[in-house]
C-alpha positions in Angstrom: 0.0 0.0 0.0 1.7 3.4 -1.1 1.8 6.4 1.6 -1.1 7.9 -0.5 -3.4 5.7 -0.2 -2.8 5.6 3.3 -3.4 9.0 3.3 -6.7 9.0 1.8 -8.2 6.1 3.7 -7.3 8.6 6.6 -8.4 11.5 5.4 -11.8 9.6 4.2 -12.0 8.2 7.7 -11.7 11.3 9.6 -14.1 12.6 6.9 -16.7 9.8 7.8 -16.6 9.4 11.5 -17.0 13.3 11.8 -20.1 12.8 10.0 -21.1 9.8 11.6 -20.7 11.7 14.7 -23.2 14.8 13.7 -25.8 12.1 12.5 -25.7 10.1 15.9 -24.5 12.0 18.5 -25.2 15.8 17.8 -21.3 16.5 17.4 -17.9 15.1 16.5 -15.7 13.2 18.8 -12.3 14.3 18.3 -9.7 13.9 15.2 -8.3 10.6 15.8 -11.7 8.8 17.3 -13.3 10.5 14.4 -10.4 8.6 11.9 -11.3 5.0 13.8 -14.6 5.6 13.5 -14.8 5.7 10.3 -11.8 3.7 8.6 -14.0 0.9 10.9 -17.2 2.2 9.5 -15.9 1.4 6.1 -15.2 -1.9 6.6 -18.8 -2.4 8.2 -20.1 -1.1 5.7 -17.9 -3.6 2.7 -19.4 -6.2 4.5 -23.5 -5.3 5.2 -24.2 -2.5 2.2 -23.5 -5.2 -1.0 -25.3 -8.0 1.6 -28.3 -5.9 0.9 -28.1 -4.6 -2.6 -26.7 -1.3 -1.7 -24.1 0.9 -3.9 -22.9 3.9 -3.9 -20.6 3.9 -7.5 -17.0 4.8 -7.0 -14.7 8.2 -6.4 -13.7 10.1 -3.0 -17.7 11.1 -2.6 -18.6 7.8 -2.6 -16.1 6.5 -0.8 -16.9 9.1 2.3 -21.0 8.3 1.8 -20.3 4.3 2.5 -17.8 4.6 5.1 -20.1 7.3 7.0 -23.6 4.5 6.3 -20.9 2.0 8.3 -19.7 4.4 11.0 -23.6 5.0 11.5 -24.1 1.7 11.8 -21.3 1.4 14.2 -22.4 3.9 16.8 -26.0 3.0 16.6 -24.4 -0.3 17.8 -22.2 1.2 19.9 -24.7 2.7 21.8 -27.5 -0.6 21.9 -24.3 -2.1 23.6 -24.1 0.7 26.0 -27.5 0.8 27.2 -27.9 -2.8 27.4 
């Protein structure tokens, strides 16, 4: 994997868990949280969005939109778990 792409899935991430954040929880949750969040997200969502028949095409936009539906996905479970 070069540095760049490195760099992207980071900045995608970040990008992604921020949103995620505003969605669920009213706010963001700090840079790197934000960066887990959402590099996680994405890999939720690789696994459950195709499951269902759900695509977003490909590009940077697209990229962010899918990894955000998986970081929503994420703290929605995130806080079931909590509660419970």
């Amino acid at each position: 994997m070069a540095l760049e792409s490195l760099i992207a899935i980071l900045i995608v991430g970040a990008v992604a868990g921020w949103l995620a954040g505003l969605i669920v929880r009213g706010g963001g949750m700090g840079l790197l949280t934000n960066m887990v969040v959402g590099v996680l997200g994405a890999f939720i969502a690789a696994m459950v969005l195709p499951a269902v028949g759900f695509s977003v095409g490909g590009g940077i936009l697209a990229s962010i939109i899918h990894a955000t539906f998986g970081a929503v996905i994420l703290l929605v479970l995130l806080r079931l778990v909590k509660r419970a």
